[in-house]
N, C-alpha and C positions, 0 to 999 in steps of 0.2 A: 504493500500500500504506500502510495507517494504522498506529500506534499505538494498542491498545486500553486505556482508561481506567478503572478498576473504584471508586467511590465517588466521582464527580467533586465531592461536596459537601460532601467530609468535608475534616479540616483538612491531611491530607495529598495525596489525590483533588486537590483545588483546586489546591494552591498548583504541584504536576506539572504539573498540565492548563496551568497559564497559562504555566509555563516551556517546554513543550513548544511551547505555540502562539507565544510567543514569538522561540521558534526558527525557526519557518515550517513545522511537523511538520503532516502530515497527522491528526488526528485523530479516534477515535472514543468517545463516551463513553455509559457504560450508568445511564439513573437511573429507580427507580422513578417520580417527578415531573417529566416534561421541562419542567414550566412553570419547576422551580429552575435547570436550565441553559441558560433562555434569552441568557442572555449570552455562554454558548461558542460559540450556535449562531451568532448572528451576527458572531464571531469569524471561521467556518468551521467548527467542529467539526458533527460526524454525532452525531446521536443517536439514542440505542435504548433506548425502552420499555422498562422491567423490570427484572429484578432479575439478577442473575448468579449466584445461586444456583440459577436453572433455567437447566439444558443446554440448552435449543434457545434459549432470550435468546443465550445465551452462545456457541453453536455462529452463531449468525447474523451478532450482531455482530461474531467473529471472522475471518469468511471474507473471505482475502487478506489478513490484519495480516501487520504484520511485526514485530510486539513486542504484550505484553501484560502488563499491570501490573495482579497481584491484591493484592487486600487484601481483607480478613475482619473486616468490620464487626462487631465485639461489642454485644450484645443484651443488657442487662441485666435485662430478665426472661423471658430463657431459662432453659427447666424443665432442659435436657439441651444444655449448651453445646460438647460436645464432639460430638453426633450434627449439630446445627447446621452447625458450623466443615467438616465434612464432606464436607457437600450440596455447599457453595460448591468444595469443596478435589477433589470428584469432578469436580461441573462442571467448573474450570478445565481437569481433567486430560483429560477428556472433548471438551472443545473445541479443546484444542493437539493433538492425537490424532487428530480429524477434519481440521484444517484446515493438521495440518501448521507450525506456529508457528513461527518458529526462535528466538526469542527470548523468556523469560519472569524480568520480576523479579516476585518475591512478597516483600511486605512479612511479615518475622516477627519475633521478637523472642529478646531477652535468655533464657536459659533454654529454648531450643526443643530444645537437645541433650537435654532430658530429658522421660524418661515418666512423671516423678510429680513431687509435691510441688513443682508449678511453676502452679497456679491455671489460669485460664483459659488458660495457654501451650500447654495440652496440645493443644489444636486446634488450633493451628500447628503446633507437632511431628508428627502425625500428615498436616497436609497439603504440609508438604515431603516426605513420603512420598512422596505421590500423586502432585507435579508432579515428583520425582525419578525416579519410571518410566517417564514420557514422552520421546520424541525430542530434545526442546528444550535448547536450552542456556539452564541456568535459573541466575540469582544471585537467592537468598536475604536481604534485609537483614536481619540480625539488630538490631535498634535497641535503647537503655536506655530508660528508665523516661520517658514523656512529662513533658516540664516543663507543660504543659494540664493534667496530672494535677493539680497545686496550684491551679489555677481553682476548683478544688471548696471552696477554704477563705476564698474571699471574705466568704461569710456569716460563719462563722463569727468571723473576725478584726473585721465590720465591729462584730459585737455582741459577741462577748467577748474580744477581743484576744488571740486566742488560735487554733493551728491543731489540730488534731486527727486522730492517724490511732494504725492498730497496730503499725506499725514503731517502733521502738528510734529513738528520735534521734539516737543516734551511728553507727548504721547508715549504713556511705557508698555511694547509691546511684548507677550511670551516668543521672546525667538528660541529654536532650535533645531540641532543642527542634524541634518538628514542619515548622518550614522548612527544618532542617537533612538531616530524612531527606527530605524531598520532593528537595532538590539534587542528595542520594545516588541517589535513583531516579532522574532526570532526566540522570546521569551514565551509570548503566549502559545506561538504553533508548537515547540519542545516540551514544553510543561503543560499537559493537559488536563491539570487538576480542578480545572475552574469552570464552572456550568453554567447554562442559562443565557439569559442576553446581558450584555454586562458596558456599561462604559467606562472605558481606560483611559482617562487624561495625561498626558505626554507634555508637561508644561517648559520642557525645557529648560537650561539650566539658574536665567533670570529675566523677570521683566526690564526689559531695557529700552532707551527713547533712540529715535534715529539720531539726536546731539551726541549721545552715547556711543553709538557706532562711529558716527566721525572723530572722536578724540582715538578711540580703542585705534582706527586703521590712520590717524596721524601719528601714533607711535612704532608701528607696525610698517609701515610704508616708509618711516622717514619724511614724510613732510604734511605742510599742513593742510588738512582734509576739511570742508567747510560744509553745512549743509542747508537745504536751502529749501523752504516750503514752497513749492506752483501751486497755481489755483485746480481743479478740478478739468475745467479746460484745456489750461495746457498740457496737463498731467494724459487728457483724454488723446491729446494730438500728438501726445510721446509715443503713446503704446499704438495707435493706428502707424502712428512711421514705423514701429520695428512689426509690422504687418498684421496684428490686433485686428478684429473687426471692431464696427461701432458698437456692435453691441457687450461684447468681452469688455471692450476699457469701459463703459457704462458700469458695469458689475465689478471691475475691481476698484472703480472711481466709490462708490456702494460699498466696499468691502472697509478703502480708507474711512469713509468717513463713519465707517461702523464701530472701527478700533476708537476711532479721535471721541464718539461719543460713547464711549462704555458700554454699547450695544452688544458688541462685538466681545466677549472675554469668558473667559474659563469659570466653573460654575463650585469649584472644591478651592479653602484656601488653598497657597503652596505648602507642600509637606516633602518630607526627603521620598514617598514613594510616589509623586509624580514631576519630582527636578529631577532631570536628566545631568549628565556633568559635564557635556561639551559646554565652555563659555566661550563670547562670541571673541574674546582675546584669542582663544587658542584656534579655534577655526581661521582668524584670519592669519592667524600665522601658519596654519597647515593648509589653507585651502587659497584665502584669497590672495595672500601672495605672492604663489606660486603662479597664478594666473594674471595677476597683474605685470608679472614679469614677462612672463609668456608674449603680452599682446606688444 
């Protein structure tokens, strides 16, 4: 019986798949490219043509798992992201339902408790629905805000020393960093001592404000990083340039100003069993660095 895999190429999809293989886990991984996983195959892992957002990919490779790890690849220039988030969130539900699953974590996020004014969250929210009807005993990870998400401001700082977004700079957001929930996942699918439908909050290792972030990569970087609030507008005409549709930056324009008014936040205080330990110090010294050297 395997372990099924859902994005093995994305930043969290990977870093699961290798601690799972790690482990000695049987697994199976689902990728539209199987030329991109060729190194799991000869790990051992199975793989399966296609996508998980069709039921019979998904009904196929799940037949005989004994765990299933979704996640819901966002599409930045989806017309209708919430009909999208859907497809994938029926599938899954559709495939534990067939084959009998017993076990399902689903990657979701910060704000999934709500039906509105939470951005592209709203297609998680709706498919912890879906996987909440099914048989399965399913844990939810509720995760903060990706520290990957500040990847995006390499350009920006290499030419004007400066980051840019529509959040409030004093806005303090739970960031965390994407090998931290990948551990969280790889926790629940090995240790199956836990029942029922269950939510897992992933708060990462501190609330911290985007001014926060530009001091942490001014010392980090070696010079000085400055940060700087756009309006919703311009913020809207950032994300259609790096190829967003109108309606994607709508919803993460929605998603800022969800964080900036407390709409948007984690429902458990913080406790040491939902602070993860990456801090956003050490990430950019392991992650954005290295990348900002790169460009």
């Amino acid at each position: 019986m395997s372990i099924v895999i859902t994005t093995p190429t994305g930043n969290i999809g990977a870093k699961l798949t290798q601690k799972l293989l790690d482990n000695n886990e049987k697994i199976t991984v689902i990728a539209r490219d199987p030329a991109k996983v060729e190194p799991l195959a000869k790990r051992g892992a199975r793989i399966i043509s296609g996508s998980h957002a069709d039921t019979k990919v998904l009904v196929e490779a799940t037949r005989g798992a004994k765990a299933l790890f979704v996640l819901t690849p966002p599409d930045l220039r989806s017309a209708d992201l919430r009909a999208e988030y859907q497809r994938y969130g029926k599938a899954a539900a559709e495939a534990i339902s067939q084959n009998g699953i017993p076990y399902v974590v689903h990657l979701s996020s910060v704000g999934a408790d709500l039906d509105h004014d939470n951005g592209p969250v709203i297609g998680l929210h709706d498919n912890e629905k879906y996987l909440n009807e099914t048989q399965a005993n399913v844990t939810h990870l509720r995760a903060g805000y990706f520290m990957e998400n500040t990847l995006w401001q390499v350009g920006p700082i290499q030419q004007q020393r400066s980051m840019f977004a529509a959040i409030n700079g004093n806005t303090k957001i739970p960031m965390i960093a994407t090998m931290d929930i990948a551990s969280a996942a790889a926790s629940a699918l090995l240790n199956t001592s836990w029942s029922g439908k269950r939510i897992v909050e992933v708060q990462g290792a501190a609330d911290i404000t985007y001014n926060d972030v530009a001091k942490v990569l001014s010392e980090v970087l070696g010079l000085e990083v400055m940060y700087t609030q756009i309006s919703h507008e311009q913020a809207k005409a950032g994300f259609v340039g790096m190829g967003a549709s109108e309606h994607m930056a709508d919803l993460l324009n929605q998603l800022s100003a969800g964080l900036d008014k407390g709409v948007v936040r984690f429902r458990e205080p913080r406790s040491t069993s939902n602070t993860t330990p990456t801090s956003y110090a050490q990430f950019a010294q392991e992650t954005f660095l290295p990348m900002f050297k790169s460009r």
